[in-house]
Backbone bond lengths (Angstrom), bond angles and torsions (degrees), N, CA, C in turn:
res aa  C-N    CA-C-N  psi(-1)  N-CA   C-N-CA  omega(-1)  CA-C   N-CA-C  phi
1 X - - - 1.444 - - 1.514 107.25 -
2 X 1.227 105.40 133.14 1.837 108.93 -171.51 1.659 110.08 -90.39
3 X 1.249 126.75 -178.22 1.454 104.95 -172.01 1.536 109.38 -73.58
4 X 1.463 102.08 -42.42 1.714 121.25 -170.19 1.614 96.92 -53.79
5 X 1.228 136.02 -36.89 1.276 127.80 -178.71 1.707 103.38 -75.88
6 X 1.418 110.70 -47.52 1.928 90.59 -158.27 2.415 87.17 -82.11
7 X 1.401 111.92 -10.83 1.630 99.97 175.42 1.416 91.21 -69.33
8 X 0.958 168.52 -87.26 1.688 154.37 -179.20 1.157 119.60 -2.22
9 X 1.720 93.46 -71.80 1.569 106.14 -160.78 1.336 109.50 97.69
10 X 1.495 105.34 50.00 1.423 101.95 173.80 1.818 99.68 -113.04
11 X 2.090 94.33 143.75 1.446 80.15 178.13 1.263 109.94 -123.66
12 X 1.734 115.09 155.38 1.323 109.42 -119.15 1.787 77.89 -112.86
13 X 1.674 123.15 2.14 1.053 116.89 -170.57 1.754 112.07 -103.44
14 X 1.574 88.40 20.50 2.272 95.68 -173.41 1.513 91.65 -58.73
15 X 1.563 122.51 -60.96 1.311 106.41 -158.83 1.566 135.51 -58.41
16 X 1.659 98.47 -34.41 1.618 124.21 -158.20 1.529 77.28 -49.64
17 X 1.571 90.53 171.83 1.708 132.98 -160.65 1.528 117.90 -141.51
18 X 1.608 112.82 81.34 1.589 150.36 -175.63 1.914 77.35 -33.93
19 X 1.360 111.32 123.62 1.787 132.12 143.61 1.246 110.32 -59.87
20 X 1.312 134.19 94.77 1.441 115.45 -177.18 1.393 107.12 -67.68
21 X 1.139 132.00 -33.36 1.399 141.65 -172.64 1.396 102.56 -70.57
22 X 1.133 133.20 -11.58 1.515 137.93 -145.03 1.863 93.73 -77.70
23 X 1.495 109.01 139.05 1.056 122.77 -160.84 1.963 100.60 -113.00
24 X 1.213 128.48 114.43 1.317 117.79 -175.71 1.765 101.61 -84.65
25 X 1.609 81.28 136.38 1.896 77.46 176.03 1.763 98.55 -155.32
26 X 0.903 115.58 136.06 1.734 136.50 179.76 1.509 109.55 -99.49
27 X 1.272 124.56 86.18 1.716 121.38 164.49 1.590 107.67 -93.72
28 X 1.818 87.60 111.32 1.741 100.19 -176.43 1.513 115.42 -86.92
29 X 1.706 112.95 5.56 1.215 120.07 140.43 1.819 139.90 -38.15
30 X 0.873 91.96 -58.08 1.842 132.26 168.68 1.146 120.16 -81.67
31 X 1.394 140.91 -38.77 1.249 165.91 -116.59 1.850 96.68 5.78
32 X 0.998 110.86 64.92 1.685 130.70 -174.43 1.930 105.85 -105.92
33 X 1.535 101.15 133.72 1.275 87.49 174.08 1.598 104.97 -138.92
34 X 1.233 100.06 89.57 1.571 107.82 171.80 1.867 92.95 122.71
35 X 0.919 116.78 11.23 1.729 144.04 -169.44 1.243 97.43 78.05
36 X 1.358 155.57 15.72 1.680 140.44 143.30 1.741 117.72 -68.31
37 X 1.497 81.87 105.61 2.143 81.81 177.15 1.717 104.30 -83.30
38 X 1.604 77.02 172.01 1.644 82.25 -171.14 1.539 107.77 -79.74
39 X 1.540 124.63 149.71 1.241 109.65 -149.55 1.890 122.84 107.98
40 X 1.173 109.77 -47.38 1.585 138.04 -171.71 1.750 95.62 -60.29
41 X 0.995 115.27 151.76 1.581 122.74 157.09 1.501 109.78 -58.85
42 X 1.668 94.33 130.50 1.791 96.88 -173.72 1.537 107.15 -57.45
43 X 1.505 132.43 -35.36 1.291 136.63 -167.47 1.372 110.65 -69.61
44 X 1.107 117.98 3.44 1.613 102.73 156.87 1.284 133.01 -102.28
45 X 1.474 86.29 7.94 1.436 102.30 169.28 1.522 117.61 -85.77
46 X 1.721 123.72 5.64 1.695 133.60 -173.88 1.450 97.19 -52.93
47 X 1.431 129.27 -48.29 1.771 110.78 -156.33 1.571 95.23 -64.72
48 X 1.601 129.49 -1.66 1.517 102.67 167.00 1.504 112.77 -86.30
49 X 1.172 135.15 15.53 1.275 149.10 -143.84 1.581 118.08 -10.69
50 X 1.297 130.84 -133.84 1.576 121.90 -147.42 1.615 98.73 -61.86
51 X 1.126 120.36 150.39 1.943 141.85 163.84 1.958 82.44 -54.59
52 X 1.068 92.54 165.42 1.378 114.21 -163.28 1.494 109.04 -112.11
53 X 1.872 109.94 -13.01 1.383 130.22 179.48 1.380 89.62 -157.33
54 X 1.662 77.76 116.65 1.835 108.30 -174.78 1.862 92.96 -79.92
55 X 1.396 125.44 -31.60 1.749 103.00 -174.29 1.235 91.76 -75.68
56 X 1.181 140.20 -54.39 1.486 138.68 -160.21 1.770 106.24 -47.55
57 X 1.072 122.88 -42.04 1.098 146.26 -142.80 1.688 95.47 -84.44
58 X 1.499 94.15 -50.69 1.806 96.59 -169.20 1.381 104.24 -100.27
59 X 1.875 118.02 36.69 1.169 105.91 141.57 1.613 101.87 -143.27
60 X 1.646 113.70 63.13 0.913 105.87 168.95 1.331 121.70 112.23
61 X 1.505 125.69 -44.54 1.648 143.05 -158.68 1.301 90.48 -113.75
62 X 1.265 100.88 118.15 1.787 118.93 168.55 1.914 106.97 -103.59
63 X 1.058 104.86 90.67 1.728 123.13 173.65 1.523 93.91 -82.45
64 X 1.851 97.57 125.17 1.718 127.28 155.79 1.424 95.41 -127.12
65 X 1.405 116.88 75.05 1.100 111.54 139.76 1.612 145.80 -41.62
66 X 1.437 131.61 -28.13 0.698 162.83 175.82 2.134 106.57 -73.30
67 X 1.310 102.72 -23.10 1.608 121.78 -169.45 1.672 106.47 -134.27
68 X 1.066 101.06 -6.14 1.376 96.84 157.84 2.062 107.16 83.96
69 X 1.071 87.55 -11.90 1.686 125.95 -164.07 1.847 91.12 -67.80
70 X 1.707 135.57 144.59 1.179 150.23 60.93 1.487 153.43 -48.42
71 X 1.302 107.50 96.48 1.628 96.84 174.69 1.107 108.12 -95.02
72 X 1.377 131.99 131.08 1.800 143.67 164.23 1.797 92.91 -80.84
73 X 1.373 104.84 134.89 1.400 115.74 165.26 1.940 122.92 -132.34
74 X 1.551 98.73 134.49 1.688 103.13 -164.40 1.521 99.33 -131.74
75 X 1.431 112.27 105.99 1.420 115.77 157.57 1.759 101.28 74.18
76 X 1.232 106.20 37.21 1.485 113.30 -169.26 1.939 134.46 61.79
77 X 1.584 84.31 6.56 1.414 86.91 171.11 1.791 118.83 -107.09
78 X 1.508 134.93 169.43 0.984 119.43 -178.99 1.548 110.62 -88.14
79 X 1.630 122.56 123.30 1.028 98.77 -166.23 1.976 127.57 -118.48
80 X 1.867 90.29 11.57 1.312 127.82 162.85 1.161 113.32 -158.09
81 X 1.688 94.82 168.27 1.507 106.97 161.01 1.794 98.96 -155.01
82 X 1.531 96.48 145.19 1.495 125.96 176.88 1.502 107.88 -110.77
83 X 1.591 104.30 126.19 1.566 101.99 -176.12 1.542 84.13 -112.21
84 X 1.301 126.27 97.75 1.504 134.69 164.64 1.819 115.55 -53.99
85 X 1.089 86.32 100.13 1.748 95.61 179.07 1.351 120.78 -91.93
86 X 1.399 114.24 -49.01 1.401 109.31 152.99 1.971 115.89 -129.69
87 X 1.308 111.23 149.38 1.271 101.71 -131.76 1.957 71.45 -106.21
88 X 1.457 118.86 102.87 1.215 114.08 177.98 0.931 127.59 -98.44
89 X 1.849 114.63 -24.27 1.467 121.35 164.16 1.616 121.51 -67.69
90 X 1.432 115.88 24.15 1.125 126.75 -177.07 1.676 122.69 25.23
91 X 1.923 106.20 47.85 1.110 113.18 149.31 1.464 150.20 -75.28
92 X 1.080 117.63 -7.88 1.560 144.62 -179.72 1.420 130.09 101.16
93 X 1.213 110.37 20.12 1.397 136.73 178.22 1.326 92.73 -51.99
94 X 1.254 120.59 148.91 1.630 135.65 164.06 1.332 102.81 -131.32
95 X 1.474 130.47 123.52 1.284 140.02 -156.17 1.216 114.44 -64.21
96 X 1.665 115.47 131.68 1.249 120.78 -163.34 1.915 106.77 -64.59
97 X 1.063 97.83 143.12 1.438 108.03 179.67 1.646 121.91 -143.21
98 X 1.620 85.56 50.29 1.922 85.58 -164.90 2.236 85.66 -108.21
99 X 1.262 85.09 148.68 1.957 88.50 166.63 1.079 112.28 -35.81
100 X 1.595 111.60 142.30 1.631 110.96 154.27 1.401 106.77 -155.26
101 X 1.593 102.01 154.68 1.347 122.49 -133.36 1.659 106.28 -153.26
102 X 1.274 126.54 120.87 1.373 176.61 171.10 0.986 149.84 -92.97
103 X 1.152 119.61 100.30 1.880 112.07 -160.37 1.330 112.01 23.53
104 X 1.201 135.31 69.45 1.586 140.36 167.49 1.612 104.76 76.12
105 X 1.604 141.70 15.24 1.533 124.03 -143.39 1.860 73.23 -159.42
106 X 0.952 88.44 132.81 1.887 135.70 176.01 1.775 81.90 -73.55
107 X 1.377 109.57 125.42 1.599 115.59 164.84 1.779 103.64 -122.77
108 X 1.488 85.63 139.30 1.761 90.96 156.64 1.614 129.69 -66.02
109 X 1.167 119.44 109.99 1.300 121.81 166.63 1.392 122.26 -125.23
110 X 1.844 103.75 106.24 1.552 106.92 160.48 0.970 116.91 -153.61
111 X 1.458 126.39 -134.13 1.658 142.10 -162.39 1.698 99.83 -79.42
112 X 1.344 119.20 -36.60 1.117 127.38 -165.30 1.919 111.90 -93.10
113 X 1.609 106.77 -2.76 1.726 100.76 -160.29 1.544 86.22 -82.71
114 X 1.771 108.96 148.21 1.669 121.61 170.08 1.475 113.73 -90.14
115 X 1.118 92.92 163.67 1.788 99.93 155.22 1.268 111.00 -45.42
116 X 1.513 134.31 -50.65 1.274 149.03 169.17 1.345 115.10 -17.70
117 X 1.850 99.12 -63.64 1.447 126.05 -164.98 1.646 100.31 -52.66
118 X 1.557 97.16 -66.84 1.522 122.10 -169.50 1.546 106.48 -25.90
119 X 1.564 95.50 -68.57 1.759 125.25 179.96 2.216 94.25 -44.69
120 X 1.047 109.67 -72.65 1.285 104.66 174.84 1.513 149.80 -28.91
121 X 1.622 76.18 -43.31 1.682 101.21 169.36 1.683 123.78 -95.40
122 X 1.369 104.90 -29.53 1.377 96.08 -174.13 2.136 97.95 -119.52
123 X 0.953 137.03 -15.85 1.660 147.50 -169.11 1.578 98.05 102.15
124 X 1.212 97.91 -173.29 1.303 143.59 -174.58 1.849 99.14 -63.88
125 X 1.163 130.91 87.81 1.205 123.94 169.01 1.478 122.72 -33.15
126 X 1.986 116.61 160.38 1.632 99.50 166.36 1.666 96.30 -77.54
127 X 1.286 144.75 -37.73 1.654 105.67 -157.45 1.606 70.80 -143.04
128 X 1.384 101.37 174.48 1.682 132.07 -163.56 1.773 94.52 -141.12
129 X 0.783 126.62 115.39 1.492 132.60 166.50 1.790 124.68 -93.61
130 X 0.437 151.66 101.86 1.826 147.50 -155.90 1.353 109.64 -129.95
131 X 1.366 134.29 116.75 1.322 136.62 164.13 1.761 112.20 -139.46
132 X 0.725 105.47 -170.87 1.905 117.71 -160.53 1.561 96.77 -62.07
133 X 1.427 117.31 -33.38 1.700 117.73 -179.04 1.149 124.48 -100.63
134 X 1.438 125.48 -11.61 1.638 133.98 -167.88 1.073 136.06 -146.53
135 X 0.984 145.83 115.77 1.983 114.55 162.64 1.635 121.20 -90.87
136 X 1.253 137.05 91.06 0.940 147.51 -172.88 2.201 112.04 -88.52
137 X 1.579 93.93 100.02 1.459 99.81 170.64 1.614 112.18 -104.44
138 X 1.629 83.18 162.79 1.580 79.05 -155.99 1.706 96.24 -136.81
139 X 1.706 116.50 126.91 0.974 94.61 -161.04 2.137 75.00 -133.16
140 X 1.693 94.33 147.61 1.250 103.15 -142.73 2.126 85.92 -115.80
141 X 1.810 95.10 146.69 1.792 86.66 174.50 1.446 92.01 -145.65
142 X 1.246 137.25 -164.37 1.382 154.60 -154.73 1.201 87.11 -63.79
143 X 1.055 131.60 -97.40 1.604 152.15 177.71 1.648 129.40 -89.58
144 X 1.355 93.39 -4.51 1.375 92.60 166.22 1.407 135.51 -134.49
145 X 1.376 149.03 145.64 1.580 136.44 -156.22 1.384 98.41 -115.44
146 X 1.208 146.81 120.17 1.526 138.60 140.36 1.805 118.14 -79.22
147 X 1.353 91.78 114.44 1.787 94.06 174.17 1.602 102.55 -101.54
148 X 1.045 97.39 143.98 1.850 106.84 165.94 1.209 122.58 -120.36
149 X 1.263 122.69 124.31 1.812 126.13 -170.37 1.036 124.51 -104.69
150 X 1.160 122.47 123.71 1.448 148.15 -147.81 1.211 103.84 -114.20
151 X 1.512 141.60 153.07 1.072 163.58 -135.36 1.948 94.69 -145.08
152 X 1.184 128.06 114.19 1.446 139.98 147.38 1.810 97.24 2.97
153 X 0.886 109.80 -33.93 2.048 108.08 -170.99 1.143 90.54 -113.81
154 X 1.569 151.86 7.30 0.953 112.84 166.27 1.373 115.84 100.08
155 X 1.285 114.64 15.61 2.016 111.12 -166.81 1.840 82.04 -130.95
156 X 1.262 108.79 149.99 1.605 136.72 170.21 1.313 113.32 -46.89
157 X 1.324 140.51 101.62 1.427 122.94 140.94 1.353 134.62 -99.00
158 X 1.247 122.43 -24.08 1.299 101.88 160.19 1.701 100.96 -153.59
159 X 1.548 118.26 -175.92 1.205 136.85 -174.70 1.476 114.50 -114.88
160 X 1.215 125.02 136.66 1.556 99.84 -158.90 2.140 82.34 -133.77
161 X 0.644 128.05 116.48 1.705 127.20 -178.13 2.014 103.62 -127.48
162 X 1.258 116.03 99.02 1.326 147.57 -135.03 1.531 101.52 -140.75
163 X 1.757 113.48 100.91 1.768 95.00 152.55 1.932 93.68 -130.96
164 X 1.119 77.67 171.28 1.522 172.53 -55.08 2.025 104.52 -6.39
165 X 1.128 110.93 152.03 1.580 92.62 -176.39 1.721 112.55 -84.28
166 X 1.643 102.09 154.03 1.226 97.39 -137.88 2.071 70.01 -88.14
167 X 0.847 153.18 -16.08 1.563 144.14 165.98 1.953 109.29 -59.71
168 X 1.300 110.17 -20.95 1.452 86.43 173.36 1.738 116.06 -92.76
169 X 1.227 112.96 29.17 1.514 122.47 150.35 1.980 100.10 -97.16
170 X 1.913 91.84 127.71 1.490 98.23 168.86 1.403 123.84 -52.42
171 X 1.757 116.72 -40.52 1.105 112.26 168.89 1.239 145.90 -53.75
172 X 1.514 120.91 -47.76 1.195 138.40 125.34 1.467 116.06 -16.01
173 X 1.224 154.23 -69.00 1.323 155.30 165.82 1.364 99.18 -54.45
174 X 1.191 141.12 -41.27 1.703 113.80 173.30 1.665 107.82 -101.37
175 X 0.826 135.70 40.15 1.561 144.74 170.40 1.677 90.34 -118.95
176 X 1.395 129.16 -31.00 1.241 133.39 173.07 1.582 130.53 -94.55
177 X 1.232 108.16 -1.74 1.205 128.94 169.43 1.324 121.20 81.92
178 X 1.421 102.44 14.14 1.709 116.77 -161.41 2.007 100.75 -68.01
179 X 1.497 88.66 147.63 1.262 99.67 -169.51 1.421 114.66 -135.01
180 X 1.816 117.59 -13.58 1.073 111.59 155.20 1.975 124.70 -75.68
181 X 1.571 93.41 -174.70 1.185 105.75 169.79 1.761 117.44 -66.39
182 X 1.288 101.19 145.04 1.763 115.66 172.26 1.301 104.95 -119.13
183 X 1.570 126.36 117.98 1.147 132.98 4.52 1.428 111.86 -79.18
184 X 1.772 111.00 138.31 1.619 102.42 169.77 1.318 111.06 -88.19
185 X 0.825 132.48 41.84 1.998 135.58 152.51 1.319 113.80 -136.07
């Protein structure tokens, strides 16, 4: 999306054409969701067809509520995605329930996965963030950051898969309290 389109508010997803068959699936290999990584041209993202919120949409934020789904879009590329697990900002999210997939292995993801799970399935994050509203881990790759959001108890709310990562800004790392080294690889 170019600036002149999201300064309007035009959204660029009126025309696309919904896959009814379309199968949601997250490979956290890739950080690919439906095989479009982040980075990818937003338009291959059409078999999800129209945003579900036309303002959101024409500045950028493609809402599937209905899929549990955020795409963030920059300069026509995709430049996140939010797998809404539990929908706490009481936007209308209905919890994502598309496959997801991991070094070759089908993972559980829902209302019920822990910090535990997370740690189980993916290691030991680089930093853990914890304050009175969240637990936000943050697990860091070449060019790309996956955070996972945690609930005060410890239960999943959402998936946050983000490049450039938003920890390789210094500021960001001390607004976060980070205390290791940047780059962690």
């Amino acid at each position: 999306m170019n600036f002149l389109s999201r300064l309007l508010g035009v959204d660029i997803t009126r025309n696309w054409t919904a896959d009814s068959g379309l199968k949601i699936k997250i490979d956290f290999n890739k950080f690919a969701l439906c095989g479009v990584k982040v980075g990818d041209p937003v338009e291959r993202l059409e078999k999800f067809g129209p945003a579900q919120d036309k303002s959101a949409a024409g500045h950028g934020v493609l809402r599937y509520y209905s899929r549990g789904v955020e795409i963030g879009i920059n300069n026509g590329l995709v430049a996140h995605y939010v797998l809404v697990i539990d929908d706490y900002l009481k936007l209308g999210y209905q919890p994502f329930s598309g496959l997801c997939e991991y070094q070759g292995n089908n993972i559980a993801i829902n209302e019920g996965t822990t910090e535990g799970d997370i740690i189980d399935y993916f290691g030991e994050p680089y930093w853990r963030s914890d304050d009175s509203d969240e637990i936000i881990l943050f697990y860091e790759f070449k060019d790309t950051e996956m955070q996972v959001e945690l609930s005060t108890d410890r239960k999943l709310k959402a998936f946050v898969i983000v490049a450039p990562p938003l920890l390789a800004d210094e500021e960001q790392r001390k607004s976060y309290g980070v205390t290791k080294s940047w780059p962690p690889f």
